[in-house]
C-alpha positions as CSV (number, residue, x, y, z in Angstrom):
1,X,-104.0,101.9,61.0
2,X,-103.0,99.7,58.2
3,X,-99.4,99.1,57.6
4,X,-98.5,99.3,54.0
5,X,-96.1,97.3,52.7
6,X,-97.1,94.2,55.4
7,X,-99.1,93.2,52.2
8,X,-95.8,92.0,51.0
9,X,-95.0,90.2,53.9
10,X,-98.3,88.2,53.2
11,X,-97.8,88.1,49.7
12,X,-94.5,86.3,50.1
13,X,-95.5,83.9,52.9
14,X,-98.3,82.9,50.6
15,X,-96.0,82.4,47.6
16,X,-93.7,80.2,49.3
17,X,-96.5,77.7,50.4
18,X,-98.2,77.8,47.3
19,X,-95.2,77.0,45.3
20,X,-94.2,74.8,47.8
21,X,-97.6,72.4,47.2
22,X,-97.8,73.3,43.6
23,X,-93.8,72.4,42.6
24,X,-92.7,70.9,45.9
25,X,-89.4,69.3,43.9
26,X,-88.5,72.6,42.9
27,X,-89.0,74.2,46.0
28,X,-88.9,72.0,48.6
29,X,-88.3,73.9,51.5
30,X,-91.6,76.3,50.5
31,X,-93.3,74.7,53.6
32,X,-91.0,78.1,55.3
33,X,-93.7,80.1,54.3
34,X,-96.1,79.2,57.0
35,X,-93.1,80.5,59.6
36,X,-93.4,83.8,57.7
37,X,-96.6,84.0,58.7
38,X,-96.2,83.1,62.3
39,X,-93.4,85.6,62.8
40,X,-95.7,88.4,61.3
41,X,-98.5,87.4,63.5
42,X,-96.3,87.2,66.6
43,X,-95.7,90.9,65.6
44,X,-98.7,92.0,64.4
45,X,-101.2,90.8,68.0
46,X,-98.4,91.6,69.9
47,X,-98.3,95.7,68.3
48,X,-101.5,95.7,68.5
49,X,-102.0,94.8,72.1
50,X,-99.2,96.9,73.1
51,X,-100.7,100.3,71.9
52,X,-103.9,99.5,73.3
53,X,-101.9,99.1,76.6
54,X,-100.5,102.9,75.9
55,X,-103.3,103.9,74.8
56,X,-106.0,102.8,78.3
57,X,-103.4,100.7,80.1
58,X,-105.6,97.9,80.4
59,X,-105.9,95.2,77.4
60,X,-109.8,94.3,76.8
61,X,-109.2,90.2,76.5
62,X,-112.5,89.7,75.0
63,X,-113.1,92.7,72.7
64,X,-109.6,90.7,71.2
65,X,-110.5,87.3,71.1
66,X,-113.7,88.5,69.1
67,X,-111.9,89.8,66.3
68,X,-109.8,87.2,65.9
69,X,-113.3,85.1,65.8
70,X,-114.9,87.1,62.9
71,X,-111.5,86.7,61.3
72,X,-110.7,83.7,61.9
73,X,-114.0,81.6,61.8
74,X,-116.2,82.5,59.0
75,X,-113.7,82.1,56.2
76,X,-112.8,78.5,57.6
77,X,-116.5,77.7,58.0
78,X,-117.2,78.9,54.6
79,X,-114.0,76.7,53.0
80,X,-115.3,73.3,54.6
81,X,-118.5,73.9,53.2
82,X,-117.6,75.2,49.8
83,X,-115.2,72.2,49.1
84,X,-117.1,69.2,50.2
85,X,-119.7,69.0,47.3
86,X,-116.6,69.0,44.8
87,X,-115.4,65.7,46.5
88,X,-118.3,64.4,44.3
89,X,-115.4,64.5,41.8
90,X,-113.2,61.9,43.3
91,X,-113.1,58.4,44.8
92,X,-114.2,57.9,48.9
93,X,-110.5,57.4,50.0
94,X,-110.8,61.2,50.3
95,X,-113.4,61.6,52.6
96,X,-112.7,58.9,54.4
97,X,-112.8,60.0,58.2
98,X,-113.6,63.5,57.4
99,X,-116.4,63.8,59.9
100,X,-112.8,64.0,62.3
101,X,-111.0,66.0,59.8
102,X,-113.5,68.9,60.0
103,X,-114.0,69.0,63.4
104,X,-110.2,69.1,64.2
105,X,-110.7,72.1,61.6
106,X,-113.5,73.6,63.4
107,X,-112.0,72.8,66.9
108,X,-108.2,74.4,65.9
109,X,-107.0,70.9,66.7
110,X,-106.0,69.8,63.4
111,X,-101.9,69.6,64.4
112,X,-103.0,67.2,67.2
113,X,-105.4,64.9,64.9
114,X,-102.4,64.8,62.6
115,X,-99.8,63.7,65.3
116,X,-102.0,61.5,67.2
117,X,-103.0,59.4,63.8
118,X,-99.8,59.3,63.2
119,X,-99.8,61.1,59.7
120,X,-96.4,61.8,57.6
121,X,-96.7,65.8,56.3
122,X,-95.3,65.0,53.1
123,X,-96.1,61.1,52.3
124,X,-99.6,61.0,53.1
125,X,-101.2,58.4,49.9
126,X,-104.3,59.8,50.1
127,X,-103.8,63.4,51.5
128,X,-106.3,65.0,53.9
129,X,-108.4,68.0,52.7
130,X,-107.8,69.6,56.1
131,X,-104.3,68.9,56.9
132,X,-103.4,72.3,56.2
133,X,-105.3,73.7,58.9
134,X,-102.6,72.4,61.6
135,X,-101.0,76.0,60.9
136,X,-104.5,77.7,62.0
137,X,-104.3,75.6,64.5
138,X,-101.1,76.2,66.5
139,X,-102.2,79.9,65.6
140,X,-105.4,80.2,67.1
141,X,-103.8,78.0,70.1
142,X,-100.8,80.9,70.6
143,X,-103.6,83.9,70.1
144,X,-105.5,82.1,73.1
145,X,-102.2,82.3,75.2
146,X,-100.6,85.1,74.1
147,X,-103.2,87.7,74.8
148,X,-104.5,85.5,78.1
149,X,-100.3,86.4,78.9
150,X,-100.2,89.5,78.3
151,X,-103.7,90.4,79.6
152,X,-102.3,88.7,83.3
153,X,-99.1,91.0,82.7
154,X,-101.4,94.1,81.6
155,X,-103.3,93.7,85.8
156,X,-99.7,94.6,87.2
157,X,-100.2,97.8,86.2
158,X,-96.6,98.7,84.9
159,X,-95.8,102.1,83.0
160,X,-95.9,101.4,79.3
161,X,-92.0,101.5,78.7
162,X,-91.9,98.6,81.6
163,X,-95.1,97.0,80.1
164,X,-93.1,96.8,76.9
165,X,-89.7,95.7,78.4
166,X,-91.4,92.8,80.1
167,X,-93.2,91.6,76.9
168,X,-89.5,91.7,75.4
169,X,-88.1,89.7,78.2
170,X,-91.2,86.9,78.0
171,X,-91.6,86.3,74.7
172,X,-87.6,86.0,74.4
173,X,-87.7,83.5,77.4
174,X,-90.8,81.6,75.4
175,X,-89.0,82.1,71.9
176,X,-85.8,80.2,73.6
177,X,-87.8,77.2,75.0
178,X,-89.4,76.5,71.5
179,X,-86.5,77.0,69.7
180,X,-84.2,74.3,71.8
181,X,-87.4,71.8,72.1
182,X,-87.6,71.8,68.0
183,X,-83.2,71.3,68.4
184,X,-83.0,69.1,70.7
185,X,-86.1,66.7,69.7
186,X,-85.1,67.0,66.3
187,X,-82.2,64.2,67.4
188,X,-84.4,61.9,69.3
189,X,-87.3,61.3,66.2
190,X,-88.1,58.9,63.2
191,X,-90.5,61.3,62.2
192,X,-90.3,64.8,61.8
193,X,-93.7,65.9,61.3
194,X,-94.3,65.4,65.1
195,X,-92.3,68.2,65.5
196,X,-93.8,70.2,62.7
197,X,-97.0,69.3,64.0
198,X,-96.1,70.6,67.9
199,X,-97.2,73.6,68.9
200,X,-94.5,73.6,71.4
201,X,-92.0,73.3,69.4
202,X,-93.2,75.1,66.1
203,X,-94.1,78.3,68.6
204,X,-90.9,80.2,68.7
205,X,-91.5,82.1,65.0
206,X,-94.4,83.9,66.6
207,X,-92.7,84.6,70.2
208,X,-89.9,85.8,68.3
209,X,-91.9,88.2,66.0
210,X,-93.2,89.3,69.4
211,X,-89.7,90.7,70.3
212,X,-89.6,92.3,67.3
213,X,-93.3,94.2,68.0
214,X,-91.9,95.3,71.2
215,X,-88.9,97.1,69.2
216,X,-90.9,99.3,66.9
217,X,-94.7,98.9,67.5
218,X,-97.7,99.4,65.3
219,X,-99.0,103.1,66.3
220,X,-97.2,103.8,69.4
221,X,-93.1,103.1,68.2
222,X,-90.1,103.4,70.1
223,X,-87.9,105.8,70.1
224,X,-84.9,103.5,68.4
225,X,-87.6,103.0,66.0
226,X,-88.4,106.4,65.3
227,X,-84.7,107.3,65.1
228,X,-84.1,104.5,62.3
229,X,-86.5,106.0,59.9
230,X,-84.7,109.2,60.0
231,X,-81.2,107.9,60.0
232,X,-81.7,105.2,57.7
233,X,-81.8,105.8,53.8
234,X,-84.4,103.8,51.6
235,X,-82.0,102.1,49.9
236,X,-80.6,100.3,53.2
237,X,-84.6,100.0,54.2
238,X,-85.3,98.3,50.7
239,X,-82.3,96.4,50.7
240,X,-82.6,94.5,53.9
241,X,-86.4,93.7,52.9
242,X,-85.4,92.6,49.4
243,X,-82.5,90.4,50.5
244,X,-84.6,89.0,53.8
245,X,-87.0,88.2,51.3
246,X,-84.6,86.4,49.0
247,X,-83.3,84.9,51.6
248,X,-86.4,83.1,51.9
249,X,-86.6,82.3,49.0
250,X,-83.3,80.8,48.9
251,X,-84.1,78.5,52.3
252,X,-87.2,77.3,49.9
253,X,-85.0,75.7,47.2
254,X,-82.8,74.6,49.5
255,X,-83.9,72.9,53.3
256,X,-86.0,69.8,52.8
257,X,-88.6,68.2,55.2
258,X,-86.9,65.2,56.1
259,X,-83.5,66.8,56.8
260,X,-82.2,67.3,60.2
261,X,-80.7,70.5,59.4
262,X,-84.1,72.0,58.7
263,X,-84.9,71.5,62.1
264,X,-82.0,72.2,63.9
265,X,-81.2,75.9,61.5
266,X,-83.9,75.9,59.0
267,X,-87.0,77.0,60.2
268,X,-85.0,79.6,62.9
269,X,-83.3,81.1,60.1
270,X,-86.4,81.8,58.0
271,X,-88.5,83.4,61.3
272,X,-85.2,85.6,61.4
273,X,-85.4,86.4,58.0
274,X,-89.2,86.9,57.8
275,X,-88.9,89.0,61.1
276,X,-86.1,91.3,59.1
277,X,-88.2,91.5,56.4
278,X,-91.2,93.1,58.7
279,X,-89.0,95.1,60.6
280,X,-87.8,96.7,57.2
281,X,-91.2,96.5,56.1
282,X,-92.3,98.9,58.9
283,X,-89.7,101.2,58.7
284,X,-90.4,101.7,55.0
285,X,-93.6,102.9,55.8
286,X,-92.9,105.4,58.1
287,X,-90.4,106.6,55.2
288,X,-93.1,106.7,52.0
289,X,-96.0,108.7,53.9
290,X,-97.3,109.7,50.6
291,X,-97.0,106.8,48.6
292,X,-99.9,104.7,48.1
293,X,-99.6,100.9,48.4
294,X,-100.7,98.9,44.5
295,X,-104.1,98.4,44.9
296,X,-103.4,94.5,43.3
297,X,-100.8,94.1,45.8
298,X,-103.4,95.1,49.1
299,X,-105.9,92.9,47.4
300,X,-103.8,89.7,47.4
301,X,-103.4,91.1,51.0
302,X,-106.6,91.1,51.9
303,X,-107.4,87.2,50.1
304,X,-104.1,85.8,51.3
305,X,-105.6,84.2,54.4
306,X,-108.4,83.0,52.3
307,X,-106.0,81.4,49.3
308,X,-104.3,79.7,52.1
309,X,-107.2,77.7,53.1
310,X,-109.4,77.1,49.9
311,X,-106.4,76.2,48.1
312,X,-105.3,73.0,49.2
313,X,-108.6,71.5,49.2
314,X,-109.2,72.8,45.5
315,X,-105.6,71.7,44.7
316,X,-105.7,67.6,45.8
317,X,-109.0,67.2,43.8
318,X,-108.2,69.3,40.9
319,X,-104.9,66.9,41.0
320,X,-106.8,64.0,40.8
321,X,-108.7,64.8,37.7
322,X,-106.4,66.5,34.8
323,X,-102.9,67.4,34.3
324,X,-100.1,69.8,37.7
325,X,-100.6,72.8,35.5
326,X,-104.3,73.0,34.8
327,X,-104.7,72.0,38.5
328,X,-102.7,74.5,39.4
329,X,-104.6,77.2,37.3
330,X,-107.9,76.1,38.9
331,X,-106.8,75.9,42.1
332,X,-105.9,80.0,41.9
333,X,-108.7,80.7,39.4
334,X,-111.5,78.9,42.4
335,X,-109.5,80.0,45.5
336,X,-109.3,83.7,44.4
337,X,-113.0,83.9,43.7
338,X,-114.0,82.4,47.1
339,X,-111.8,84.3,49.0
340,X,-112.8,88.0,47.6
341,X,-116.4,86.6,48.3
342,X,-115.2,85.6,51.9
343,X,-113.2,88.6,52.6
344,X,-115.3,91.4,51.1
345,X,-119.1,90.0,51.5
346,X,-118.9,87.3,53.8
347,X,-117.0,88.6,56.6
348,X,-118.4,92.4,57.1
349,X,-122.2,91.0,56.4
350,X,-121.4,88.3,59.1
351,X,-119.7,91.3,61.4
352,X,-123.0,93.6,60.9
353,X,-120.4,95.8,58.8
354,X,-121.2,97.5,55.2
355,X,-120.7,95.2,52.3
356,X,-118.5,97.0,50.1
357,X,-117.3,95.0,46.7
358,X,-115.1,97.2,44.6
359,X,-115.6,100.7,45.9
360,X,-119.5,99.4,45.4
361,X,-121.9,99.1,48.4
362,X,-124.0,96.1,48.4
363,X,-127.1,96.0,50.6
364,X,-127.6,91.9,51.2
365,X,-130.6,92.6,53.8
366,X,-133.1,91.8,51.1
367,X,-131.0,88.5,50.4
368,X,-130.8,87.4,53.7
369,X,-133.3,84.1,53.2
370,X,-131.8,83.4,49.9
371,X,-128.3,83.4,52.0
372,X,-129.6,81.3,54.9
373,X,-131.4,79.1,52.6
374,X,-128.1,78.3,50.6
375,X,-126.1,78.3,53.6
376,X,-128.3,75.3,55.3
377,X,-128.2,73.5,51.9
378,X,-124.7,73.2,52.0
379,X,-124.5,72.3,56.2
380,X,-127.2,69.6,54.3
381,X,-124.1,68.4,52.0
382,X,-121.4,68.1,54.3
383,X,-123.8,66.1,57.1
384,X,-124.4,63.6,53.9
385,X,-121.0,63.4,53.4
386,X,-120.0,62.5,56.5
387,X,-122.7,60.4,57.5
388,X,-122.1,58.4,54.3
389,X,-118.3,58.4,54.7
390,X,-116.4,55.8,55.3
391,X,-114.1,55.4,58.3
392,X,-110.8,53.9,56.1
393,X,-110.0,53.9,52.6
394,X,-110.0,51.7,50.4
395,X,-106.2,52.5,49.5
396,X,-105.4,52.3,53.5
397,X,-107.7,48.9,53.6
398,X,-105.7,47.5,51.2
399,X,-102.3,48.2,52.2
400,X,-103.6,46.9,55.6
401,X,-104.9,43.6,54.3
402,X,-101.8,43.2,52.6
403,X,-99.9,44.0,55.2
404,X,-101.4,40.9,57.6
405,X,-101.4,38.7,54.3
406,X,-98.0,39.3,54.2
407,X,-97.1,38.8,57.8
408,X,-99.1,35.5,57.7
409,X,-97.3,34.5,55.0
410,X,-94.0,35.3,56.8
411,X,-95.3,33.5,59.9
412,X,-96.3,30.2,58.0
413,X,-92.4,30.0,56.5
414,X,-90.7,30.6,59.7
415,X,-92.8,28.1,61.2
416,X,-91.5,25.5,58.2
417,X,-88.1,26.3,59.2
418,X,-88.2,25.6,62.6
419,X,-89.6,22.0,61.5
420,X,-86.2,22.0,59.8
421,X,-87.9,22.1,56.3
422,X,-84.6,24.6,54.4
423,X,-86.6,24.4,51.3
424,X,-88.7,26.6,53.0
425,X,-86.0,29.3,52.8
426,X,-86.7,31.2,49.5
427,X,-84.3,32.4,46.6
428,X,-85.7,35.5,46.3
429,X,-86.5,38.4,48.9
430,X,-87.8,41.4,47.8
431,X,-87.6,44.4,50.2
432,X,-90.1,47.2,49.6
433,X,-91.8,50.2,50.1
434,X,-95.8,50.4,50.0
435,X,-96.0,49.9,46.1
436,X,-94.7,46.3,46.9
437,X,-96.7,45.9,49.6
438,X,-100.0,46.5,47.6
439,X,-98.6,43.8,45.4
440,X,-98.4,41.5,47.8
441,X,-101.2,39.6,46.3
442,X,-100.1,39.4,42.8
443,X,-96.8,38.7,44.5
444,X,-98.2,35.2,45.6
445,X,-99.8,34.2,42.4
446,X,-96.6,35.5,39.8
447,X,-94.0,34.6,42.5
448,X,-95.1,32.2,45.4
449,X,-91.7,31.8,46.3
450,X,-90.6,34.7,46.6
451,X,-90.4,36.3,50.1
452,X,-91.9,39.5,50.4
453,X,-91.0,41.9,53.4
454,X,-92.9,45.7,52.3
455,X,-94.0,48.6,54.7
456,X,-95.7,51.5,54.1
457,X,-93.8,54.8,53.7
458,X,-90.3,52.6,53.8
459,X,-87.1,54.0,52.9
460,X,-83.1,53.1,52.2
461,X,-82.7,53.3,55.7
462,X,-85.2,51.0,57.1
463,X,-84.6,48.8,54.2
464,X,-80.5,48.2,55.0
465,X,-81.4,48.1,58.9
466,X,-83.6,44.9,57.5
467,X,-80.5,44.1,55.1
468,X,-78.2,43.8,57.9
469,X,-80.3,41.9,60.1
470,X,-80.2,39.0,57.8
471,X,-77.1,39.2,57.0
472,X,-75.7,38.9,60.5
473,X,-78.4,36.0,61.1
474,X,-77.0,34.9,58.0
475,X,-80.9,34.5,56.5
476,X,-80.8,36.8,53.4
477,X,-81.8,35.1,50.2
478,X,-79.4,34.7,47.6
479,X,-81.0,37.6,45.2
480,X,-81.9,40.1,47.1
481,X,-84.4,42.4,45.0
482,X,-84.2,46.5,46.6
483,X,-87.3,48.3,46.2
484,X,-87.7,51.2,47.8
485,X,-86.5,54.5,46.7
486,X,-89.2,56.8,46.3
487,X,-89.3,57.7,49.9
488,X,-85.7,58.3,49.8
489,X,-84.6,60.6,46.6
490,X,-82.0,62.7,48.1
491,X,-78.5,60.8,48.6
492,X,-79.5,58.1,46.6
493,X,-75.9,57.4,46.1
494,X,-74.9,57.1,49.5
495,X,-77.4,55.3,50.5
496,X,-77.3,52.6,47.7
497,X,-73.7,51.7,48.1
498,X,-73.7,49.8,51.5
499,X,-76.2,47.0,49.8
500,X,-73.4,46.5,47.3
501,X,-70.6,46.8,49.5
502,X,-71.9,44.5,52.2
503,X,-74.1,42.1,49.9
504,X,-72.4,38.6,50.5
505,X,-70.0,36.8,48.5
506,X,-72.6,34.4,46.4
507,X,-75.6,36.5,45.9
508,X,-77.1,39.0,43.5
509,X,-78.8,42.0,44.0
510,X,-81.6,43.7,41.7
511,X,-82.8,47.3,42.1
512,X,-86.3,48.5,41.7
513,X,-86.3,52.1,40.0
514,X,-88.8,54.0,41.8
515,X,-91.4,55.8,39.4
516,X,-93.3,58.9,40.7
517,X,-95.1,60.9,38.4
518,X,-94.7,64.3,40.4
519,X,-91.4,63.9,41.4
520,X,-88.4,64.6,38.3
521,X,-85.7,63.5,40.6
522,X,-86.2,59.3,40.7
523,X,-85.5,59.8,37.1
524,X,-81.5,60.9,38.0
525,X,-81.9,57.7,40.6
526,X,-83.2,55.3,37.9
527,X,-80.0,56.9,35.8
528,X,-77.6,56.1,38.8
529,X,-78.8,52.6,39.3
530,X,-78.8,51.5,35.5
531,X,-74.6,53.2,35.8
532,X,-74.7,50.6,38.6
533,X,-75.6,46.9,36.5
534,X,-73.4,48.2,33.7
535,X,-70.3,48.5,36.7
536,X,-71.4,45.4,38.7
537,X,-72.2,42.7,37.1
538,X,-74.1,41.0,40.1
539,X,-76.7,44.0,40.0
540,X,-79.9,43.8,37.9
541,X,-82.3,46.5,37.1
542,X,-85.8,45.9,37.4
543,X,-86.8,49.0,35.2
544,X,-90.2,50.2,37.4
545,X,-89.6,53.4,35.9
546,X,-89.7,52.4,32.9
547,X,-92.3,50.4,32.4
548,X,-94.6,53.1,34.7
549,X,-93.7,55.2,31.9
550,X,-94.8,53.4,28.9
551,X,-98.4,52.4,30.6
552,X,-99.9,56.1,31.8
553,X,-103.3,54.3,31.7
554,X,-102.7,52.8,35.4
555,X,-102.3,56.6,36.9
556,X,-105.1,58.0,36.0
557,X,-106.5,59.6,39.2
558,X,-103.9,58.9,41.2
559,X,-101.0,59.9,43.7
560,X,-98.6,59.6,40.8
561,X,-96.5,56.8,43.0
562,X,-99.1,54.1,43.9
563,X,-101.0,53.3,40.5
564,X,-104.9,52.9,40.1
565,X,-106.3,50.7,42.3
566,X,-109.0,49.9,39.1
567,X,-108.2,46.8,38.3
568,X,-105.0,44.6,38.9
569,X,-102.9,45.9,35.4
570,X,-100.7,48.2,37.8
571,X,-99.8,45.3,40.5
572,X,-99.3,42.7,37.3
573,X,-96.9,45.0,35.5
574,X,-95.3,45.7,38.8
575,X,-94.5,42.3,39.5
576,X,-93.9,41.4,36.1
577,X,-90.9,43.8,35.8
578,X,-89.6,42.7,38.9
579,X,-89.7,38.9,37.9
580,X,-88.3,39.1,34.4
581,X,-85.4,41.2,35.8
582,X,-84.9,37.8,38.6
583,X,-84.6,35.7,35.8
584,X,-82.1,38.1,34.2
585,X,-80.2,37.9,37.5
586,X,-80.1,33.9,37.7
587,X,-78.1,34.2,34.3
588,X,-75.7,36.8,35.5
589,X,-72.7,35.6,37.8
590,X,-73.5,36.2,41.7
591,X,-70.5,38.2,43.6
């Protein structure tokens, strides 16, 4: 029995994540729609399993966990092995380690890989083709549960009503504990995607889409059900799936990753909404027997789960090789094509069911070697791949030796101090994020003296923590040069302030403006902090932005943040801009 408008439940999870990778400043909160679809499949396996409990009062655990395979399975397999040859396209960094990456795919253990290598969701440099799989992941890993749950309830024997009620009183128990693990750890971490990543705390979407399953049900509904698709009037029915839907989309403009409110309101609020929107979703269906769903809109049903995993893949190479909107276009364009062939050939043929492919029938028997044959080729192309891949990237070997260059560096000076050498006590420190750290080395030969203290993925935060510590062990150089930003766009004000405020009476301070090509908003920061050198005349601007601006050649095929590692050009502009503005500093007055 297919549910009719539940293709708009899909359709709008999908949107939210696609917009949210495709125009993540505009919508930054897209990543909601991946709790859409965890609420609807809370509801959905749990319906399901409930009328087949009506229906023989026993739940077959197997005959279950088989169609989730031929579901599941063959449309992932075929993803991994479609998008590997196209990393032809692009530099090694992206397959580096991917030997690990696909079989934390294949294994539905992505979310651990991803927490245990201690990867950032949204700050990853080079960004893994398989990240997005941490979703399938905790899915698969609640299916496994679940139905092993509610198969050991199913041996008690209970009347259906009962059956039902103790489903409700389980998965509201279950939905309780992940909700307060995500609250309560969202106070106690540095960084959030371990919590994102958790299938303990990311679970309570699907326990409480559950709950909602065991108020109406697929087939077999409740009588409350049944009595609010008499009483209720479309209109009410459309508005509360219209404005649950909004809703969404309202939470995907507005929550952000990084923000603790997403954690402790966010991501509840949007399985409430989503759960809403199915419930309304159901009801309307019961209430338009004898209209028939858009064929377009069942179709980008049917592909939905398909788009969600060939488009990411599609999306970070296509990114690397021409301009957002032409990526973008592609990205659709290749994903749609791969996953009608996955949904409506590949998935029935591997199932022994009829091939059918727009109303036609296709027999593939007599194409069976020809299929085979191109299937092994491509097993051929990703073993290649990952025999030949490297274990680190270049970018991430890099930023590595910089990192210990830097800290020997560091070392070597502190060790001159203790022999009481103060000359050894530079001028100039620069604080910074990882686009000074992977100029540490063009650092030493344009400004030996300067001392550099950079980390990858560093922020406003971590950077006045550092700020602080040398002014209390009264340390700090007498320009301080603040580069860091790009990790840190919203409340750029705020967070700017305390430098000035606290900077010591004697010293200048020049800001860095960050510069990232994909993001709109570090222009409005590079704004602020030019409004800040015209109001204190102890701040300099080293105009990063600028200058990132006026040289497009150094980001070609790159993250749009960290410029190409072809060459030095991007590190000597870098430092270039940053020393000009420290002689501009030595000839304004200190505070």
């Amino acid at each position: 029995m297919r549910i009719k408008w539940f293709s708009l439940v899909r359709i709008v999870g999908l949107l939210l994540v696609l917009l949210y990778h495709f125009y993540k400043t505009r919508y930054t909160g897209g990543f909601i729609g991946v709790d859409v679809f965890y609420t609807f499949s809370g509801y959905l396996i749990t319906g399901l399993l409930l009328d087949q409990y009506a229906n023989k009062q026993r739940i077959d655990l197997l005959e279950f966990y088989r169609r989730r395979f031929y579901r599941i399975v063959p449309p992932l397999v075929l993803m991994i092995l479609v998008v590997l040859p196209f990393t032809f396209l692009v530099k090694q960094d992206f397959v580096a380690d991917i030997g690990q990456q696909i079989g934390a795919a294949l294994g539905f253990t992505t979310n651990f890989y991803e927490i245990f290598t201690g990867s950032s969701y949204e700050s990853q440099f080079i960004p893994h083709l398989f990240v997005h799989t941490w979703s399938l992941a905790i899915e698969v890993q609640f299916y496994l549960l679940w139905a092993f749950i509610l198969w050991l309830l199913a041996k008690k024997k209970l009347s259906t009503q009962k059956f039902r009620g103790t489903v409700f009183v389980v998965s509201s128990i279950l939905f309780v504990v992940g909700f307060l693990s995500m609250f309560v750890r969202a106070f106690f971490v540095d960084n959030f995607s371990t919590i994102y990543f958790s299938s303990v705390n990311h679970s309570f979407a699907f326990f409480l889409g559950a709950m909602f399953a065991t108020l109406t049900g697929i087939k077999e509904t409740t009588v409350r059900f049944r009595k609010n698709v008499e009483r209720w009037p479309k209109s009410r029915t459309l508005f509360y799936f219209i404005g649950s839907a909004s809703l969404l989309f309202l939470l995907s403009v507005v929550l952000d990753f990084n923000q603790l409110l997403t954690y402790l309101f966010g991501f509840v609020l949007a399985s409430l909404f989503s759960a809403v929107m199915i419930y309304s979703a159901r009801v309307l269906n019961d209430q338009t027997p004898t209209i028939k769903e858009p064929v377009f809109v069942t179709y980008l049903a049917d592909i939905s789960y398909g788009m969600y995993l060939f488009h990411w893949p599609f999306y970070v190479i296509f990114t690397q090789l021409m301009p957002n909107n032409l990526a973008v276009f592609l990205t659709i364009l290749f994903s749609a094509i791969f996953s009608s062939l996955s949904f409506y050939v590949l998935e029935p043929f591997i199932a022994g069911k009829p091939v059918v492919l727009f109303d036609y029938e296709l027999d593939l028997q007599g194409f069976k070697k020809w299929l085979y044959g191109l299937a092994g080729l491509l097993v051929l192309v990703m073993m290649v791949i990952v025999i030949r891949a490297p274990k680190i990237g270049d970018f991430e070997k890099n930023l590595l030796v910089n990192s210990l260059n830097q800290a020997q560096a560091n070392v070597n000076r502190t060790h001159t101090l203790i022999a009481g050498d103060a000359n050894a006590m530079s001028d100039v420190m620069v604080i910074g994020d990882s686009v000074a750290l992977r100029s540490s080395d063009t650092f030493t030969e344009l400004l030996p003296e300067v001392q550099l203290d950079a980390a990858v993925s560093r922020n406003f935060t971590d950077a006045y923590s550092i700020f602080q510590n040398h002014v209390k062990n009264n340390t700090l150089s007498k320009t301080v040069v603040l580069a860091v930003g790009v990790n840190s766009v919203d409340g750029y004000a705020s967070a700017i302030q305390p430098f000035i405020d606290e900077l010591p009476k004697g010293y200048r301070l020049v800001l860095v403006t960050a510069y990232n090509a994909k993001d709109s908003r570090v222009a409005s920061m590079r704004d602020y902090e030019l409004t800040l050198a015209k109001k204190y005349k102890y701040v300099t601007v080293a105009d990063w932005y600028k200058t990132a601006v006026e040289n497009p050649t150094i980001w070609r095929g790159t993250d749009g943040v960290h410029y190409s590692d072809t060459g030095t050009d991007g590190a000597k502009l870098y430092v270039e801009t940053i020393q000009k503005a420290i002689k501009k500093a030595a000839k304004n007055p200190a505070k």
